[in-house]
N, C-alpha and C positions, 0 to 999 in steps of 0.2 A: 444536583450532580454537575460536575464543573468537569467537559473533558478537553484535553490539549490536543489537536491536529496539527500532526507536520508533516510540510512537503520539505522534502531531504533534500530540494535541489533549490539554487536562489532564484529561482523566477516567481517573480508576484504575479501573472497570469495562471499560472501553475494553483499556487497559494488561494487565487484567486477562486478558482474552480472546484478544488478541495472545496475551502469553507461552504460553498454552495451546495455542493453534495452531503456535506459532512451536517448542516442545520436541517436540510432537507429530512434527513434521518431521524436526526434526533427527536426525543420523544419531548413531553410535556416537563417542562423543568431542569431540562439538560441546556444546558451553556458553554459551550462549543468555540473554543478560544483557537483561535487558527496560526499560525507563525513557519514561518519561510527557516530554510539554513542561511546564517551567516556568513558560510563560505562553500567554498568547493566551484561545482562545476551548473550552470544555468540549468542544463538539459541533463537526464543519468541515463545514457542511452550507450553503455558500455562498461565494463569492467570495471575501465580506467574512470569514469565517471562515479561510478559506483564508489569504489576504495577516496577516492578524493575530495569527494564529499560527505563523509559518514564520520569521519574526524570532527570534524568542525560542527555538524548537527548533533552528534553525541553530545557532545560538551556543554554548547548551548544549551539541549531539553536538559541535562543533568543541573545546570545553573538553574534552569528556569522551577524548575519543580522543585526544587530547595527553597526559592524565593514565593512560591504564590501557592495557593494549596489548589492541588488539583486531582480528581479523582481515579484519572484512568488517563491514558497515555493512547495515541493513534498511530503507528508509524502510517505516512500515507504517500510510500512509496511500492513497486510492486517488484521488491526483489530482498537481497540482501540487507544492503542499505546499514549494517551497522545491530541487528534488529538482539541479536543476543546481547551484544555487548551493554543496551541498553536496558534488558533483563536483569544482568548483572547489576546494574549500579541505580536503579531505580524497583520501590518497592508497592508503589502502584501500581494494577494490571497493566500490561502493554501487550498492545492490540497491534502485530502487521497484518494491512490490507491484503498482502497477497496469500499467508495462511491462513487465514481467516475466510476470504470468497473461496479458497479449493476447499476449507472444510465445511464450510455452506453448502458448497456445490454437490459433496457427497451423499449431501442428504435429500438432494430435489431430483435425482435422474443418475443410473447407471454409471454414465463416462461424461466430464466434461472436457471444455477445449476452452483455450487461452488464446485472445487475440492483442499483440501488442503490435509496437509502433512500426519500428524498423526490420528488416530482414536481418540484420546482422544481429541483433537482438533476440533471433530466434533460440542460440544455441544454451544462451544465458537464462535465459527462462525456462528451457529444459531442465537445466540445473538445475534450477530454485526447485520446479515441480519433486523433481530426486531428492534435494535438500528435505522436504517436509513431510516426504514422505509417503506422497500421491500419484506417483509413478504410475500403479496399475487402476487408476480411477482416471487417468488424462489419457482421454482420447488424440488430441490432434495442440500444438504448440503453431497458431501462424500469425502471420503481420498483415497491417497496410503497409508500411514501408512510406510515414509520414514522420516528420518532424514532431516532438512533442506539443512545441508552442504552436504547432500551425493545427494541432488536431484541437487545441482548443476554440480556435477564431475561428478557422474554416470549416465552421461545422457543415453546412450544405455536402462539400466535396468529402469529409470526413465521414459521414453518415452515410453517402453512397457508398464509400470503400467497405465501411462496416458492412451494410446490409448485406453486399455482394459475397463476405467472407462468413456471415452468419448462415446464409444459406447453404452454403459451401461445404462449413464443418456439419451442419446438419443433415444434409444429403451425404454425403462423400466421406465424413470421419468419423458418422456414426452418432456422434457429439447428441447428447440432450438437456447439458444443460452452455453454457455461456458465461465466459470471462472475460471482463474488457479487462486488460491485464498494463493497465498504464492507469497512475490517477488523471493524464491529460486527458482520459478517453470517458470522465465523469460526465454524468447527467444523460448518454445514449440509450443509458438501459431501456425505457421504457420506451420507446422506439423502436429501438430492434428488438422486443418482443413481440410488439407486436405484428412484425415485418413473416417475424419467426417462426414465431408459434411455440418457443422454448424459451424457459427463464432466463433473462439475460440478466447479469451482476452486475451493480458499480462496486467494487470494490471497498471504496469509501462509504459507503450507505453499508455495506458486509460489517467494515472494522466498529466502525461506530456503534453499531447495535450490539455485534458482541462484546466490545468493551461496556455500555449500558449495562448487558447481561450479568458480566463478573462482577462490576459493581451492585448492582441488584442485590447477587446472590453472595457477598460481602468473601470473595474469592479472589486471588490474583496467583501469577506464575508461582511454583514452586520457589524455594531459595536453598534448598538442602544440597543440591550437586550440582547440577549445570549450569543453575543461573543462582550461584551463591554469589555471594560479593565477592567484588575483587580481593584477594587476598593481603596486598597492602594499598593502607590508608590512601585516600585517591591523590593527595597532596603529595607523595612521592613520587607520583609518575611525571617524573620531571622532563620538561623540555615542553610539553604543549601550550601553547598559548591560541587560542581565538584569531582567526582573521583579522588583523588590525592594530593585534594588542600589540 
């Protein structure tokens, strides 16, 4: 089984920590090819991050999965990110980390809670939660209010913020189960479980096994209505080009 992980933002420290997460996961025979967007924005820690960089990663995985055969698709961002658009034009399972850990999380405890980077980030990932549909399963949406790249390196000070707000949603918001809701925020899980005492998510260890899963059970997205192909040929959608080209 041969699956592609992508971080939707250009930082190879990002990239870097995905793949980490994402091999850690994988099971006995899974091959775990990892790759960065070729454009957009370093950090997706906004809106405008988000839309500016989903162009250019689309296109990219859409190149790249035409070119090398590959079984199952990761988005390994924790939002938007592009994530239908890529339903559409790709007929391998595609797997976003962030539906994937909230539909995990439904099945391990009552209510869970989302913790991502920034505060301003907060209102955006509410969103998402409404987007997929798990509104009345999310307990609590909160941050550390950290840089992406810095939640990777600084893990010491990272890890205290974490714990502090694990306990927090689990006293305070109810929260039983736990989403690190940023792929920067890979590899804490088992840490703040055990801090916790409540299942804590990597995201990326979520996407990857349920992508494993659909490939398994020889399954992927529907293609009849919502995530039918584009309706014209993709060559007509003129004027896009690649960073660079």
């Amino acid at each position: 089984m041969r699956i592609l992980v992508v971080n939707p933002n250009t930082s190879e420290i990002v990239e870097d920590v995905i793949g980490r997460s994402a091999r850690r996961a994988a099971g006995v025979g899974t091959e775990i090819v990892a790759m960065r967007s070729p454009g957009g924005t370093r950090n997706i820690d906004s809106a405008y991050g988000d839309y500016m960089s989903a162009p250019h990663m689309i296109e990219a995985v859409r190149r790249r999965v035409a070119e090398e055969p590959f079984d199952a698709m990761v988005l390994a961002g924790f939002g938007n990110v592009g994530i239908y658009a890529l339903k559409e034009v790709l007929e391998i399972p595609v797997v976003s980390i962030s539906e994937a850990s909230m539909a995990m999380a439904c099945l391990l405890g009552h209510r869970f809670s989302t913790l991502t980077m920034l505060d301003q980030f907060i209102p955006y990932q509410q969103d998402i939660v409404r987007l997929y549909g798990f509104e009345a399963k999310c307990a609590s949406v909160r941050s550390i209010n950290v840089n992406v790249e810095r939640a990777v390196v600084e893990r010491e000070s990272t890890l205290a913020d974490l714990s502090a707000q694990v306990k927090a949603v689990v006293a305070e918001d109810k929260a039983e189960v736990v989403i690190l809701a940023c792929a920067g925020l890979c590899d804490y899980d088992r840490d703040l479980s055990e801090v916790s005492g409540v299942p804590v998510i990597d995201p990326v260890v979520a996407g990857v096994k349920m992508a494993e899963s659909f490939v398994s059970m020889g399954i992927a997205h529907s293609k009849v209505r919502k995530f039918h192909s584009p309706p014209q040929p993709i060559d007509d959608y003129e004027g896009w080009r690649l960073a660079g080209e």
